[in-house]
Backbone bond lengths (Angstrom), bond angles and torsions (degrees), N, CA, C in turn:
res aa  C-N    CA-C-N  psi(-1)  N-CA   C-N-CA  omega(-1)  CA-C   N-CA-C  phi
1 X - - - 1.446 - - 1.537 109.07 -
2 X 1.025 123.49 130.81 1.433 133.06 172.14 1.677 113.45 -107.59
3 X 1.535 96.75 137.98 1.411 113.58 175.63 1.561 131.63 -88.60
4 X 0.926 132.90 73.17 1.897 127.56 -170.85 1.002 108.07 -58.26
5 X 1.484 117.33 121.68 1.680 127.22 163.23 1.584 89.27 -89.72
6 X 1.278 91.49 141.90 1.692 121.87 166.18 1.797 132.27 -137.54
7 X 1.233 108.94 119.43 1.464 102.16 -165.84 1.640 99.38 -47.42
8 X 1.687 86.51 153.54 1.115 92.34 164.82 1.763 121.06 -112.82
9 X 1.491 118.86 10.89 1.220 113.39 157.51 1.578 109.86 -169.34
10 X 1.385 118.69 179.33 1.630 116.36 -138.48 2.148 72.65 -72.67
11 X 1.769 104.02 178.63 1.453 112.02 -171.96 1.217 100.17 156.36
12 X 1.401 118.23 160.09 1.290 143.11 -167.28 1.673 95.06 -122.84
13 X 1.908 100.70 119.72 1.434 91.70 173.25 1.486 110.40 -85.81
14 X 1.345 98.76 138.56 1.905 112.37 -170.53 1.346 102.71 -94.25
15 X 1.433 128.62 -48.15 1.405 120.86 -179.27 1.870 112.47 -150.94
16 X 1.399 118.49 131.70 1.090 104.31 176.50 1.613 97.88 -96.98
17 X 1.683 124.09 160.49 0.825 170.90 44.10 1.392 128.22 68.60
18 X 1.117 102.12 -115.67 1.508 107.98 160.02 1.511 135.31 -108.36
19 X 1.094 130.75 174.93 1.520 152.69 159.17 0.972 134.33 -74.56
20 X 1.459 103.80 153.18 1.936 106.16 177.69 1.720 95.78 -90.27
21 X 1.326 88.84 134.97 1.767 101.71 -178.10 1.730 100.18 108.20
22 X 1.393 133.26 -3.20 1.355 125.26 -154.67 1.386 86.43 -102.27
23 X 1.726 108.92 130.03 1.710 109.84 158.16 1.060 112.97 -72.29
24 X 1.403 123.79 132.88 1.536 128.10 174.65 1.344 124.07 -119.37
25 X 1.170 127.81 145.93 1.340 117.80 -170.53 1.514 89.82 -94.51
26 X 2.127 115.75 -165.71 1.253 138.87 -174.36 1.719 84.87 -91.02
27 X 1.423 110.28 137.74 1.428 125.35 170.19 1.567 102.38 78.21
28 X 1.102 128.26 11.15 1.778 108.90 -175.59 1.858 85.06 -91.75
29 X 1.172 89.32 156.68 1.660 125.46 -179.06 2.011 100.95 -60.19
30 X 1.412 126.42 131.74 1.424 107.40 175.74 1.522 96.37 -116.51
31 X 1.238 92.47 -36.73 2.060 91.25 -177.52 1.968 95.64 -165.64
32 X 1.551 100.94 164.76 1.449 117.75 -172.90 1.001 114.36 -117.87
33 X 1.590 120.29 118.20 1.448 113.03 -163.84 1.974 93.88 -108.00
34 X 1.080 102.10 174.98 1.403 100.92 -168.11 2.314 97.29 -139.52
35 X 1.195 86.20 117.29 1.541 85.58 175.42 1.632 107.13 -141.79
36 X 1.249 122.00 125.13 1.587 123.01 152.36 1.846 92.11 95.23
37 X 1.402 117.07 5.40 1.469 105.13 -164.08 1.566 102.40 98.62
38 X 0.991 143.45 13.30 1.383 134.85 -173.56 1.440 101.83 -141.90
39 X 1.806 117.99 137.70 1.000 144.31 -153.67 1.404 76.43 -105.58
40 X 1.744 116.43 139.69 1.400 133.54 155.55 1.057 124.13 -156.89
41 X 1.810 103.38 113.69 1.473 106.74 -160.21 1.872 104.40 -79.33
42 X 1.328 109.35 166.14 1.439 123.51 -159.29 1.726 92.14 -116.05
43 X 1.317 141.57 77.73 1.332 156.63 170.28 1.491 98.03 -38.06
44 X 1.733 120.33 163.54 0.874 141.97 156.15 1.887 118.90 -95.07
45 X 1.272 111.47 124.89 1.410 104.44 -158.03 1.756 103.24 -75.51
46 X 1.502 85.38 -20.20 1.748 84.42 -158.30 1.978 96.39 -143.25
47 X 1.242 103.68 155.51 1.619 105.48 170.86 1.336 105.58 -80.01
48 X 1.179 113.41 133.08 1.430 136.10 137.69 1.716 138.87 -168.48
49 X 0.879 98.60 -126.40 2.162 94.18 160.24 1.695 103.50 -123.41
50 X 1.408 110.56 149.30 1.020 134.44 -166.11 1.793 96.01 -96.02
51 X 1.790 98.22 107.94 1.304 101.91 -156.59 1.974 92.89 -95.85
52 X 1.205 114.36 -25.61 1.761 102.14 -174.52 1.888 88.52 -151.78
53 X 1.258 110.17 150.09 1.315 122.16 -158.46 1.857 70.95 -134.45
54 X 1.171 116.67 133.06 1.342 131.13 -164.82 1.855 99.77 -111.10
55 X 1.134 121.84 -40.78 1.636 136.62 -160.87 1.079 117.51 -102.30
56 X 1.265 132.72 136.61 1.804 115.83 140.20 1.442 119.04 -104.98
57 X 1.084 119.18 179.62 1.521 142.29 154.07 1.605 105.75 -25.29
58 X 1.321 133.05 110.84 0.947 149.52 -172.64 1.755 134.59 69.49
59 X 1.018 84.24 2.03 1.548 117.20 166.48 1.890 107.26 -38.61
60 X 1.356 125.48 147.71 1.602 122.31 166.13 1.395 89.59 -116.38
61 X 1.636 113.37 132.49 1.788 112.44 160.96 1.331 87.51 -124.34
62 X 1.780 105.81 145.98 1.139 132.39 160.02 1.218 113.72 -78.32
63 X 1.657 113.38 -174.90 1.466 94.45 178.03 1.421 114.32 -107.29
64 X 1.248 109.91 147.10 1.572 125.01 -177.54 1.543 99.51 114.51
65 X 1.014 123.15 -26.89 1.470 131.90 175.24 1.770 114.82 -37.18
66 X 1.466 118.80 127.03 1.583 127.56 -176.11 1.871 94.87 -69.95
67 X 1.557 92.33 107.54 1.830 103.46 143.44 1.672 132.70 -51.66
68 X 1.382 101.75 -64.93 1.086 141.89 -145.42 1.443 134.92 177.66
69 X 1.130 100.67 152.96 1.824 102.31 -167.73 1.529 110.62 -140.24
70 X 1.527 114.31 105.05 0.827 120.51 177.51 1.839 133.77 -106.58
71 X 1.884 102.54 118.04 1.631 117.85 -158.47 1.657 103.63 -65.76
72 X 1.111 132.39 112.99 1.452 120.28 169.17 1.555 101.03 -52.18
């Protein structure tokens, strides 16, 4: 079963994080989105490997927009 992170509001990604192939635990950091002056990191909901990394580095996601996809 795989988990989709999806922003949850419009933002400029400031820094990713991690990788596709990266085991991740619940709460590790995946990427940093940056909105209004404020740094907001994008959590992992659930452990597993980080099966598709959706963004890069300077990237704009709206909201509902695919982060990442994480494979239990």
């Amino acid at each position: 079963m795989a988990d989709e992170i999806r922003a949850e509001m419009v933002a400029n990604v400031w820094k990713v994080v991690a990788s596709a192939g990266d085991t991740v635990a619940e709460g590790d950091t995946l990427v940093i989105l940056e909105s209004m002056k404020m740094e907001i990191p994008v959590l992992a909901e659930s452990e597993g490997t980080v099966a598709e990394l959706a963004v890069h580095e300077g990237d704009v996601v709206q909201e509902g927009d695919l982060i990442a996809v994480i494979a239990a």
